[in-house]
DSSP file (Angstrom, degrees, kcal/mol; ACC not computed):
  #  RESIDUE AA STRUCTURE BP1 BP2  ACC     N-H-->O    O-->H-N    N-H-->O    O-->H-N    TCO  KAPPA ALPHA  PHI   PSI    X-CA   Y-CA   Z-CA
    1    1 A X              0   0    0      0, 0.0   108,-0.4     0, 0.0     2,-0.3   0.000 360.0 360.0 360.0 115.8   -3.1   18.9   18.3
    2    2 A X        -     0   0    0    106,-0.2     2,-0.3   107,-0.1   106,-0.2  -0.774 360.0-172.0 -85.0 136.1   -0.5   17.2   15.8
    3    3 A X  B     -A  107   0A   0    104,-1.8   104,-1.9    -2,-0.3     2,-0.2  -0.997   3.7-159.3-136.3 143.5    2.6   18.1   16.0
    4    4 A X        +     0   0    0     -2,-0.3     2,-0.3   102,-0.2   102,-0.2  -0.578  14.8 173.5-112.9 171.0    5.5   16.9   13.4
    5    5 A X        -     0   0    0     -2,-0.2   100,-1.3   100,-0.2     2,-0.6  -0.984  14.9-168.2-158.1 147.3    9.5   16.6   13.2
    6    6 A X  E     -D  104   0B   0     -2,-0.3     2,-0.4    98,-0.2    98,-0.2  -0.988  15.5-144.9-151.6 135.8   10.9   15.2   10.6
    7    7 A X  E     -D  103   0B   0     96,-3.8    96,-1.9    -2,-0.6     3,-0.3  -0.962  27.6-149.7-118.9 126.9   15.1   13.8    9.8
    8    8 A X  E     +     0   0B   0     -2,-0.4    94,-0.2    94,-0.2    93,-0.1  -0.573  64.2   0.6-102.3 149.5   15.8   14.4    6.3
    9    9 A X  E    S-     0   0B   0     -2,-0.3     2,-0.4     1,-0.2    93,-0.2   0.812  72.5-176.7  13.2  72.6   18.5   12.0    4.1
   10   10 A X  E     -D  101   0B   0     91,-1.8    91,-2.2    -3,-0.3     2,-1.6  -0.651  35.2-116.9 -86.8 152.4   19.0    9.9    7.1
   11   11 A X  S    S+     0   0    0     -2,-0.4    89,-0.2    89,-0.2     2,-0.1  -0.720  80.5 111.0 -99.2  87.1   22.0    7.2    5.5
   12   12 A X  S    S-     0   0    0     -2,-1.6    -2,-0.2    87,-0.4    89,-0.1  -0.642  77.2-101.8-173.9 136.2   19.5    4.4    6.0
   13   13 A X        -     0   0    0      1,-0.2    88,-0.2    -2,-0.1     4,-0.1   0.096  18.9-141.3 -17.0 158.7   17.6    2.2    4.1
   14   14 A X  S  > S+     0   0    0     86,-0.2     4,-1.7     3,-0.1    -1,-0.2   0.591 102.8  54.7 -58.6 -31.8   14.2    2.9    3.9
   15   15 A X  H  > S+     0   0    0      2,-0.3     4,-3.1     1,-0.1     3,-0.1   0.944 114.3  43.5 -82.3 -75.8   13.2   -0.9    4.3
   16   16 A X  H  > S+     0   0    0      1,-0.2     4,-1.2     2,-0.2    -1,-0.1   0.918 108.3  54.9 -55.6 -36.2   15.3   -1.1    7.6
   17   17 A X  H >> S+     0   0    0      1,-0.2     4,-1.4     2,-0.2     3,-1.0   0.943 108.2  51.0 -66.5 -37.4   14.2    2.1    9.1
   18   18 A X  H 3X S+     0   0    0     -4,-1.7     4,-2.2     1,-0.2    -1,-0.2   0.871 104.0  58.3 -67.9 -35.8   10.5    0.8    8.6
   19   19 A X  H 3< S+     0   0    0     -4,-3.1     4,-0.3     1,-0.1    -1,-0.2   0.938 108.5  44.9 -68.5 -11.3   11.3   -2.7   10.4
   20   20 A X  H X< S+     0   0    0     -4,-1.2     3,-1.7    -3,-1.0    -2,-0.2   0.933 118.8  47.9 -87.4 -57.3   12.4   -0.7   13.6
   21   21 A X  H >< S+     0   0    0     -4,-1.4     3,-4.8     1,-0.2     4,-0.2   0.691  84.7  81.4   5.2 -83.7    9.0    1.6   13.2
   22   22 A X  G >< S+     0   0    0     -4,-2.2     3,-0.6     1,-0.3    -1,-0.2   0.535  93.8  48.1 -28.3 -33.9    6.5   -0.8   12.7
   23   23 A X  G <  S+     0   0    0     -3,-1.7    -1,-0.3    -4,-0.3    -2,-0.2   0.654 100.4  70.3 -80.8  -4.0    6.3   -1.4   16.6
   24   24 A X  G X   +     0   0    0     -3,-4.8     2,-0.8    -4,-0.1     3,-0.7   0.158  62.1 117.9 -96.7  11.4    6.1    2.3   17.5
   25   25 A X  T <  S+     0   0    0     -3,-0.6    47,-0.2     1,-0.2    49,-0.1  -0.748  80.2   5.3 -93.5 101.3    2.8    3.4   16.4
   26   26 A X  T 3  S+     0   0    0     -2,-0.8    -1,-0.2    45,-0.6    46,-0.1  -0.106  94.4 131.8 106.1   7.9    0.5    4.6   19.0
   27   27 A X    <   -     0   0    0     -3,-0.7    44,-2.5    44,-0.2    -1,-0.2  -0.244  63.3 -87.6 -91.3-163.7    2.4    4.5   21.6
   28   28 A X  B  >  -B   70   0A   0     42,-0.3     4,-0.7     1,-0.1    42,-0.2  -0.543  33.6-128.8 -64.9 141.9    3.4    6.7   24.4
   29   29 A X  H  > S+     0   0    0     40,-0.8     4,-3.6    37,-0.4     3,-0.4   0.890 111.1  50.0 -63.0 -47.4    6.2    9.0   23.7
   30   30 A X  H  > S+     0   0    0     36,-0.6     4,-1.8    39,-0.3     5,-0.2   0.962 115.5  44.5 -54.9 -41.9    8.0    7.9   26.9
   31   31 A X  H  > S+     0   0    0      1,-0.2     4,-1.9     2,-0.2    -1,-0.2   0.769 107.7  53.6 -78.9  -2.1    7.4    4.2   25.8
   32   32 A X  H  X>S+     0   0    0     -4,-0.7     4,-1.7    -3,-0.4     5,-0.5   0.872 111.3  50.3 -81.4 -58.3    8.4    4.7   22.1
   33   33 A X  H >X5S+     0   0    0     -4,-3.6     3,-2.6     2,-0.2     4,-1.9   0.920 118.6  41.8 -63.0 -77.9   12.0    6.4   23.8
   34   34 A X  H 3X5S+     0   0    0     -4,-1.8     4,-4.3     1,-0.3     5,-0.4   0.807 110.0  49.4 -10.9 -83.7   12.3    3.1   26.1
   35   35 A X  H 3X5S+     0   0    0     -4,-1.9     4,-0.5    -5,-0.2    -1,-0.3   0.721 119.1  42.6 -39.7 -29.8   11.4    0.7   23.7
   36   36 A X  H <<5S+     0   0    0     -3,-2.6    -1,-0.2    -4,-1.7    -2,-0.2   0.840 103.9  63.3 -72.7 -59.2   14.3    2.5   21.2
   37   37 A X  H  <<S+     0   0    0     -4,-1.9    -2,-0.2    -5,-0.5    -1,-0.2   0.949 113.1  34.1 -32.8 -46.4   16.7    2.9   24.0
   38   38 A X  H  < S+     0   0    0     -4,-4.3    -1,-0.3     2,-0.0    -2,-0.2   0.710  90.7 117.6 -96.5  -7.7   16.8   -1.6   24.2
   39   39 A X     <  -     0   0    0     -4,-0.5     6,-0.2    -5,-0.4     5,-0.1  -0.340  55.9-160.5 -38.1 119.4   16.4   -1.6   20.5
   40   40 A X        +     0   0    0      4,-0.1    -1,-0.2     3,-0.0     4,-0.1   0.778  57.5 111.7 -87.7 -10.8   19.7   -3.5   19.0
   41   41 A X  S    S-     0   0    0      2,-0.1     3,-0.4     1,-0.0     4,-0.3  -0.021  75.0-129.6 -44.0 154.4   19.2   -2.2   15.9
   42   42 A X  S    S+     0   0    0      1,-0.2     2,-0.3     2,-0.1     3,-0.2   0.990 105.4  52.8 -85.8 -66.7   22.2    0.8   14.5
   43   43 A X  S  > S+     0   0    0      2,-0.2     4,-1.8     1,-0.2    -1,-0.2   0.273  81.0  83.7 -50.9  -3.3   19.3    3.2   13.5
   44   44 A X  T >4 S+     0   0    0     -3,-0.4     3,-2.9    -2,-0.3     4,-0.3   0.807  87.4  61.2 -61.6 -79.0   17.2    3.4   16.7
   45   45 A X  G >> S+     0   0    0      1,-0.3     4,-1.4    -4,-0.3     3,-0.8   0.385 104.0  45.1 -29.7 -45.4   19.5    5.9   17.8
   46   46 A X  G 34 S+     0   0    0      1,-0.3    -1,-0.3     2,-0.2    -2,-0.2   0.739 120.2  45.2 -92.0 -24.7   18.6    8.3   14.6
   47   47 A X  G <X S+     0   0    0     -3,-2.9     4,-0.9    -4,-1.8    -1,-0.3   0.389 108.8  53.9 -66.4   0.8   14.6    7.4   15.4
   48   48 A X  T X4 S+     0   0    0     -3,-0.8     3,-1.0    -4,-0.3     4,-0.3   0.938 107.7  54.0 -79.7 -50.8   15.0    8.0   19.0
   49   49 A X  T 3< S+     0   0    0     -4,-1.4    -2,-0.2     1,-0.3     4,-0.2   0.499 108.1  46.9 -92.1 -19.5   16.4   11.3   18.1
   50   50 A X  T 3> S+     0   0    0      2,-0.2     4,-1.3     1,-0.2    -1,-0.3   0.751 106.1  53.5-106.1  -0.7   13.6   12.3   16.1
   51   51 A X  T << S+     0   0    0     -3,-1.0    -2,-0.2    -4,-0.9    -1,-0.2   0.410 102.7  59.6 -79.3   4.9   11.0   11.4   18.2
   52   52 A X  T  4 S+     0   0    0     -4,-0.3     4,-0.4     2,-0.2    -3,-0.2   0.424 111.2  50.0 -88.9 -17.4   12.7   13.6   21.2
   53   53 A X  T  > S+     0   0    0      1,-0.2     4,-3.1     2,-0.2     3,-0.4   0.939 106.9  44.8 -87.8 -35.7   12.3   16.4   18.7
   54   54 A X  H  X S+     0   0    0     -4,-1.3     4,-0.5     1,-0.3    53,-0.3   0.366 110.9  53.8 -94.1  25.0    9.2   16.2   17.8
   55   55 A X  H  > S+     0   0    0      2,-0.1     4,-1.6     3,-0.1    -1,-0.3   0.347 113.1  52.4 -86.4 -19.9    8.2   15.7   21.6
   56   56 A X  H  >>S+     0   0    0     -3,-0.4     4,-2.2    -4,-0.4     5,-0.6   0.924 103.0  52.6 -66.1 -58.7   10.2   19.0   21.8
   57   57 A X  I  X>S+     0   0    0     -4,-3.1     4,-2.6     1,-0.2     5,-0.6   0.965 107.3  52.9 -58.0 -54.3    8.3   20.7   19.2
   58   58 A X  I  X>S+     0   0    0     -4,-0.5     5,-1.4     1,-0.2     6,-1.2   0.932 119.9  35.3 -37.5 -53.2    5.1   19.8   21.1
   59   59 A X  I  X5S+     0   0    0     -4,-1.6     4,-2.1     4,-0.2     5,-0.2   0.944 118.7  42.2 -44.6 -68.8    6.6   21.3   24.3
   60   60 A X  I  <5S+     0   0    0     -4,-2.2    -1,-0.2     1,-0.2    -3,-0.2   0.586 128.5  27.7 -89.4 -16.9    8.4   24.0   23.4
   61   61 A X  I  <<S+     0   0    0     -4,-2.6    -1,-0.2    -5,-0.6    -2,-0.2   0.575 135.0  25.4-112.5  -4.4    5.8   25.5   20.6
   62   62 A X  I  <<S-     0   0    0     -4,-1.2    -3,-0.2    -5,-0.6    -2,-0.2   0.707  97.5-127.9-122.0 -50.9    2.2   24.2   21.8
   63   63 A X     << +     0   0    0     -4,-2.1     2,-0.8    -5,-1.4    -4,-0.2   0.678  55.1 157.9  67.1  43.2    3.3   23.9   25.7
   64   64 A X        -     0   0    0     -6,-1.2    -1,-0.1    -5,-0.2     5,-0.1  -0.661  42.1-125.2 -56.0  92.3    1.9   20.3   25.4
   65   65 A X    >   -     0   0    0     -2,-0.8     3,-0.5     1,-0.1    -1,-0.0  -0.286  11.2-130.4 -61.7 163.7    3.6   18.2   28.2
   66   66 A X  T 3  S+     0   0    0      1,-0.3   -36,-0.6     2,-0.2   -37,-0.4   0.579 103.1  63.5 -99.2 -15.6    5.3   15.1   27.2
   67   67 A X  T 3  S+     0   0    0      1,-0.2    -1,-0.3   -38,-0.1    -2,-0.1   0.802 103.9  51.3 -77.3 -10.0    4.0   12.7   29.5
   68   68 A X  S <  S+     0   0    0     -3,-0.5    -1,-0.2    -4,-0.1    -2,-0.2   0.565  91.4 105.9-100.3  14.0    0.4   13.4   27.7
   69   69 A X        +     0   0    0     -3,-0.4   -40,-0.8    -5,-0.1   -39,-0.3  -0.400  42.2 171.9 -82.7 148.3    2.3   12.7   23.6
   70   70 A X  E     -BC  28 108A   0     38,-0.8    38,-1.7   -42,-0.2     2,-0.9  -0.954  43.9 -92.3-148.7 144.2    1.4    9.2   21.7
   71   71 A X  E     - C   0 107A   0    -44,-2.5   -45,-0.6    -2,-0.3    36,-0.2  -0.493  34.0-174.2 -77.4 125.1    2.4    8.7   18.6
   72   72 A X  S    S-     0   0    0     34,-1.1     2,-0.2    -2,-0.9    35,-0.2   0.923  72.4 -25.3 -93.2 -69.0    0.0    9.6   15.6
   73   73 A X        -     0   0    0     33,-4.1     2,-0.3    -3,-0.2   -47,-0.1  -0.634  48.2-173.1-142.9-159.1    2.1    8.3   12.9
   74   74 A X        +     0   0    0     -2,-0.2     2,-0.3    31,-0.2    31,-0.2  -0.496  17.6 160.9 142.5 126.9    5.2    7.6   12.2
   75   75 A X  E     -E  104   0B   0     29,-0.8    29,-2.1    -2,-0.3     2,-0.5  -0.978  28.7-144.3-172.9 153.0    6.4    6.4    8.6
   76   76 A X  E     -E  103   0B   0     -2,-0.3     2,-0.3    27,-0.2    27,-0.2  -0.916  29.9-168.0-131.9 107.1   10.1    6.4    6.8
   77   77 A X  E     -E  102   0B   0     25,-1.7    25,-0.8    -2,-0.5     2,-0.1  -0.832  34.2 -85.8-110.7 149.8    9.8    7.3    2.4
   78   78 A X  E     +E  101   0B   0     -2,-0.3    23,-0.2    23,-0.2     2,-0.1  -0.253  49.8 172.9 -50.5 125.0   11.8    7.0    0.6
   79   79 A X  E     -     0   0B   0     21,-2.8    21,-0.3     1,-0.3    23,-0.1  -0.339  49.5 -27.7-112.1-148.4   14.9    9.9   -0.3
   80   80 A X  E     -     0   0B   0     -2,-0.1    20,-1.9    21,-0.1     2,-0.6   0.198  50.8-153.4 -52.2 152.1   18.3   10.2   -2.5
   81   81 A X  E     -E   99   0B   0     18,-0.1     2,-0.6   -70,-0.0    18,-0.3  -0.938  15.5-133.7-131.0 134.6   20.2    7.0   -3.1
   82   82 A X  E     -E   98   0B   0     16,-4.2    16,-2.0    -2,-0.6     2,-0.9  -0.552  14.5-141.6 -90.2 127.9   23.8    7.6   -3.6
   83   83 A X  E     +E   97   0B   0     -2,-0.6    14,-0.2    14,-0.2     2,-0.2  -0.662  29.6 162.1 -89.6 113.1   25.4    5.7   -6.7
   84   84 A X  E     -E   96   0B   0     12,-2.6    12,-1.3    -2,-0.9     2,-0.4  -0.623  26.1-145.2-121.0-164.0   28.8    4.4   -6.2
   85   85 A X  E     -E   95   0B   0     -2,-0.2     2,-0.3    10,-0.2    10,-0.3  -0.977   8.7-165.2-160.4 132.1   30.6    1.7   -8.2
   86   86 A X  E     -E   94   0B   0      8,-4.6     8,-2.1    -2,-0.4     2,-0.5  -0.880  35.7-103.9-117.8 158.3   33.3   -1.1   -6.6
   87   87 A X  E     -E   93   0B   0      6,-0.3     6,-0.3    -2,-0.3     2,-0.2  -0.740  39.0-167.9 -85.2 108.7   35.7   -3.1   -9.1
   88   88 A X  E  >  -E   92   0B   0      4,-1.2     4,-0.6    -2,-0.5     3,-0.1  -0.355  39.1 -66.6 -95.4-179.0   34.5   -6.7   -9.6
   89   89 A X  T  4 S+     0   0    0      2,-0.2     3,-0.2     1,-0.2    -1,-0.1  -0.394 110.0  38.2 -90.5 152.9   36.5   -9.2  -11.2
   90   90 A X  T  4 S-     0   0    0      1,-0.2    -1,-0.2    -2,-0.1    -2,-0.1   0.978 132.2 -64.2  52.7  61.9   37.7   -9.3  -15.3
   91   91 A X  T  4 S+     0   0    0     -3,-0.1     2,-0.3    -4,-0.1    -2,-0.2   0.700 105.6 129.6  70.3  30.6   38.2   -5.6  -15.2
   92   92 A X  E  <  - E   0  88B   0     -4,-0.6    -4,-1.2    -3,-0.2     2,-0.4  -0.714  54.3-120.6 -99.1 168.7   34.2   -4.7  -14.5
   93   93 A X  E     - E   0  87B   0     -2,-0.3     2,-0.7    -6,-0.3    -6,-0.3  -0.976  10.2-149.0-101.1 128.5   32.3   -2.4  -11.9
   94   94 A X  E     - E   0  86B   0     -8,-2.1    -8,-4.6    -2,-0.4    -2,-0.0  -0.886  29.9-124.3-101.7 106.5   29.6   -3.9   -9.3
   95   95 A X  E     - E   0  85B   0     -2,-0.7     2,-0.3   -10,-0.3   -10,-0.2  -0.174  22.8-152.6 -43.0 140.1   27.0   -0.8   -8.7
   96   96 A X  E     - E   0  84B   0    -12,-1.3   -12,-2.6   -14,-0.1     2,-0.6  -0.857   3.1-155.5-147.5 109.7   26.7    0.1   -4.7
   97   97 A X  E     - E   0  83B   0     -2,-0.3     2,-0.6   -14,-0.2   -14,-0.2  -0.800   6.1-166.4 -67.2  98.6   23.4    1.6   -3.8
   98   98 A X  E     - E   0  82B   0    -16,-2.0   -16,-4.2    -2,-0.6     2,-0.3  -0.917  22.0-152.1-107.7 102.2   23.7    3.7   -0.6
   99   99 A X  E     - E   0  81B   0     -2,-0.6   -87,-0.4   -18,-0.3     2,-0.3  -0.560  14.6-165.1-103.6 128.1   20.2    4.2    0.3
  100  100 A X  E     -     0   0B   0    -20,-1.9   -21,-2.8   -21,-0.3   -89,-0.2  -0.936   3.0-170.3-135.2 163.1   18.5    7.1    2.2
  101  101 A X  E     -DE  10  78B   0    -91,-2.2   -91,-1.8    -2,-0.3     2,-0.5  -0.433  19.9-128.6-134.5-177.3   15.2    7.8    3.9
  102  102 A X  E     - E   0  77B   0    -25,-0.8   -25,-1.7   -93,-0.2     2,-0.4  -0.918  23.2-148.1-139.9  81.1   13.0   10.6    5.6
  103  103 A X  E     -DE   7  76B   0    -96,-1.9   -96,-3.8    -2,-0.5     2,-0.4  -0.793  11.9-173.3 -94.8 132.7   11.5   10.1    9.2
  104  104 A X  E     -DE   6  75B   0    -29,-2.1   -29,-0.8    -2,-0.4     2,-0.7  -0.958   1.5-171.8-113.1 109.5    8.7   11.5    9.7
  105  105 A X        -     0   0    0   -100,-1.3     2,-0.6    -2,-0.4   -31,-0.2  -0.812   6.6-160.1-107.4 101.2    7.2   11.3   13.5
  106  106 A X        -     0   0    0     -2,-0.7   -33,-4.1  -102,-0.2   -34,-1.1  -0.823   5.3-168.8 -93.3 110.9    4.0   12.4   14.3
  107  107 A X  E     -AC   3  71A   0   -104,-1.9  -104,-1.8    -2,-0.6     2,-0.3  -0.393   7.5-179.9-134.0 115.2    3.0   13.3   18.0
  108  108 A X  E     - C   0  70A   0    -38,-1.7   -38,-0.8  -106,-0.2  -106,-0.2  -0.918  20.3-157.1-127.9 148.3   -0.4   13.8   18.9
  109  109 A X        +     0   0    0   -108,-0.4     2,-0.2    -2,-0.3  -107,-0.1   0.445  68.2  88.0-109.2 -18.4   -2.1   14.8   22.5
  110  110 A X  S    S-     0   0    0   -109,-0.2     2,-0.4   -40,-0.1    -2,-0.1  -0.545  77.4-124.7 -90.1 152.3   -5.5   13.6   22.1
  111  111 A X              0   0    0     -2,-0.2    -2,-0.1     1,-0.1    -1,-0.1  -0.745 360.0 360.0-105.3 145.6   -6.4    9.9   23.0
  112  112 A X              0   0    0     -2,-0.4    -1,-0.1     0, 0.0    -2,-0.0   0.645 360.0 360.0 -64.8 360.0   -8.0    7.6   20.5
């Protein structure tokens, strides 16, 4: 049984959110929250938080215990990117790209 959770127009790259990712696919739910937990990165915190949901979801809607969850997928696409504009020098504007993403964690019971 897959089960999904998903954090909408999280205010982080996409690009950065992928580099904390990349190491979390297939693992154990418990070791995915570990591994986040010593992660220095500023965004674990906002993937930690959505793989505790969708370990939630498993629970609280399947009754799937959490020690048996591994992670299925896990993947960050791209959402909105907010256009703002700072004053650069001789009277011009320098564009600021404030870039947001979509994590999507998917939590699976069955072993490969």
């Amino acid at each position: 049984m897959q089960v999904r959770a998903t954090a909408k127009y999280v205010r982080m790259s996409p690009r950065k959110a992928r580099m904390i990712l990349q190491g979390l696919r297939g693992m154990p739910v418990e070791g995915a929250l570990t591994t986040l937990r010593f992660t220095p990165k500023p965004g674990a915190k906002q993937v930690a938080k959505v793989v505790e949901s969708a370990a939630a979801n498993a629970e609280s809607n399947f009754n799937i215990a959490p020690g048996d969850l591994r992670i299925a997928q896990i993947y960050a696409g791209d959402a909105r990117t907010l256009h703002r504009f700072r004053a650069a020098a001789r009277g011009r504007v320098q564009p600021l790209l404030k870039r947001t993403c979509h994590i999507t964690v998917v939590v699976t019971d069955e072993a490969d």
